[in-house]
N, C-alpha and C positions, 0 to 999 in steps of 0.2 A: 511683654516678654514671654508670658505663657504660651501664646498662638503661634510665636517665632519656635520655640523648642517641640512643641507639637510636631510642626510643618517639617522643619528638621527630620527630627525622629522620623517622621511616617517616610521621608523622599529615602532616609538610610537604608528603612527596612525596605521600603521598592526596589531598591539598590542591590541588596544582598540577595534578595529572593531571586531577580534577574541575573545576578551572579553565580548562582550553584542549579545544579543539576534539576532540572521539572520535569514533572512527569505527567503526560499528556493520554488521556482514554479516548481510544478510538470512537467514534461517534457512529454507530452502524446504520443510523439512518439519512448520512451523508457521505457515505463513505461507499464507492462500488470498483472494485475494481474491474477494468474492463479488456476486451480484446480483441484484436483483428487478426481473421484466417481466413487462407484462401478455400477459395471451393472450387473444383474442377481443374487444378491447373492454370488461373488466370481468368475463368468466367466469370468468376465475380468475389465481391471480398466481403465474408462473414461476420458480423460484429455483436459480442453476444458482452454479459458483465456477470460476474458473480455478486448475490444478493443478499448474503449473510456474511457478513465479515467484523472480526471483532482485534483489539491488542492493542500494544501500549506501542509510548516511543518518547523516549528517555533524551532531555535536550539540553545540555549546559551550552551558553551559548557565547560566554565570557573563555570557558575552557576550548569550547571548538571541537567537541564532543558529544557524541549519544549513541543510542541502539534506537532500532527498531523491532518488533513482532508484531508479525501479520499473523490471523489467523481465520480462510474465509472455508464454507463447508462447498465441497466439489458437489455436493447434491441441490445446493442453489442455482447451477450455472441457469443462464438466462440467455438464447439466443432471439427469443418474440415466438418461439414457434414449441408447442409443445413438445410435437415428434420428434422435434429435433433434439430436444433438451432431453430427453426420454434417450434417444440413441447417446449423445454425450454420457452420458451417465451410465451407460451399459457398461460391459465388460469389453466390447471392442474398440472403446475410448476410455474415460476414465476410471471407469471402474471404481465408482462413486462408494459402494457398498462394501469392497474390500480397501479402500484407500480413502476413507472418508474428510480427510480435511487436506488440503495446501496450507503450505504454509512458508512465512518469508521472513527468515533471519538475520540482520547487519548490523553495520556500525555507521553512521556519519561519516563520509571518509574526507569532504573534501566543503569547505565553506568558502563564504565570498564576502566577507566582515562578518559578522556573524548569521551570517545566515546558509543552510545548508546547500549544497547545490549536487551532491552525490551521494549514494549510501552501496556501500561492499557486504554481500551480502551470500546465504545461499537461501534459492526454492526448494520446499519439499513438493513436490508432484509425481503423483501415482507410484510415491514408493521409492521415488528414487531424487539424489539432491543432488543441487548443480551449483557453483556457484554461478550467481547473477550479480550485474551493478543494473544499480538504478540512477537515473539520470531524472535530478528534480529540477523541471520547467520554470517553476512556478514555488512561490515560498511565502507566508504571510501569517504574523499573529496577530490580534488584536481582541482588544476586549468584545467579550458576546453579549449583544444587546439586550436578549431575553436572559438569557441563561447569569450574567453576572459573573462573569469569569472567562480568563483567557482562552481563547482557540486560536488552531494555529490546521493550517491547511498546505494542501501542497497536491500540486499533481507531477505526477515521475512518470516515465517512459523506460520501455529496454525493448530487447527483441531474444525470441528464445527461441529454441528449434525442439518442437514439438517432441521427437522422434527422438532425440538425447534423451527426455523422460520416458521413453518405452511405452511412444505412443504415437507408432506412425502409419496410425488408420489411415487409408486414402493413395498411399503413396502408389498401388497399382494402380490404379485411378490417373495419376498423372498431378496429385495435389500435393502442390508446395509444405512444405511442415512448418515455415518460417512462423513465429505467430509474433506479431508486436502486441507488447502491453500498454494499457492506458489506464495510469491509476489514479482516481482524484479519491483524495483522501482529509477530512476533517476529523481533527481531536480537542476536546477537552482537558485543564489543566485539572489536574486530580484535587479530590477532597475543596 
């Protein structure tokens, strides 16, 4: 009868804890967010990822509720090409040294049983905010093999126009501002 009330007991407390609000630590060395832009007007399509990113993301998943906070440094960006990442980072892109981090605020807006599948949000970039939704692809937790503890992963998409953030280098050029996001992101269940 002891092993039966043990058994008990421990499925309650899995229960409960799945039932109220967790809180997930972004995992920065799985975590990049990434992006596609054009170059030239349609020559060819740029795909670079920011490489320091860090924040939580807050998930009840019984209530059908959370946040997110991103938070990646704009002096990461990462296109493969130094020069290039060197010009992003200037003043007549990002402006990395006066606007030092992006950053991405929401809620969970919209689930499919319990599981997220959009977040209502706004970007901070280069100083100025917009709202964005994020549309999540992809959704999954499960216990982490090394680590001993929940992870939950997701990759989202959106599309943003560069040039609404006050940053529409190129455009005499002939280059599109559209920029799609590719964000894959893994976290850790806190403590």
């Amino acid at each position: 009868m002891n092993k039966l009330w043990v058994l008990a007991l421990s499925c309650a407390t899995f229960a409960s804890a799945w039932a109220s609000p967790v809180t997930y630590t972004i995992d920065p060395d799985h975590t990049y967010p990434a992006f596609e832009a054009d170059h030239m007007g349609g020559l060819s399509v740029w795909r670079g990822k920011l490489t320091q990113t860090e924040g939580q993301i807050v998930l009840d998943r019984a209530a059908k509720t959370g946040t997110v906070e991103v938070i990646s440094k704009a002096a990461s960006l990462d296109f493969g090409q130094e020069k290039l990442n060197q010009h992003a980072e200037s003043p007549d892109m990002f402006d990395a040294t006066k606007y030092p981090t992006i950053t991405y605020k929401g809620k969970l807006a919209k689930f499919d049983g319990d599981m997220p599948t959009e977040v209502e949000g706004n970007l901070t970039l280069h100083g100025v905010t917009k709202p964005v939704t994020l549309k999540i692809n992809q959704f999954l937790c499960k216990p982490h093999p090394m680590k001993k503890k929940e992870v939950c992963g997701a990759d989202a998409s959106a599309v943003i126009d560069r040039a609404d953030f006050g940053i529409p280098f190129g455009q005499q050029f002939g280059f599109k501002t559209q920029v799609k996001l590719l964000i894959s992101v893994e976290a850790l269940a806190a403590g």
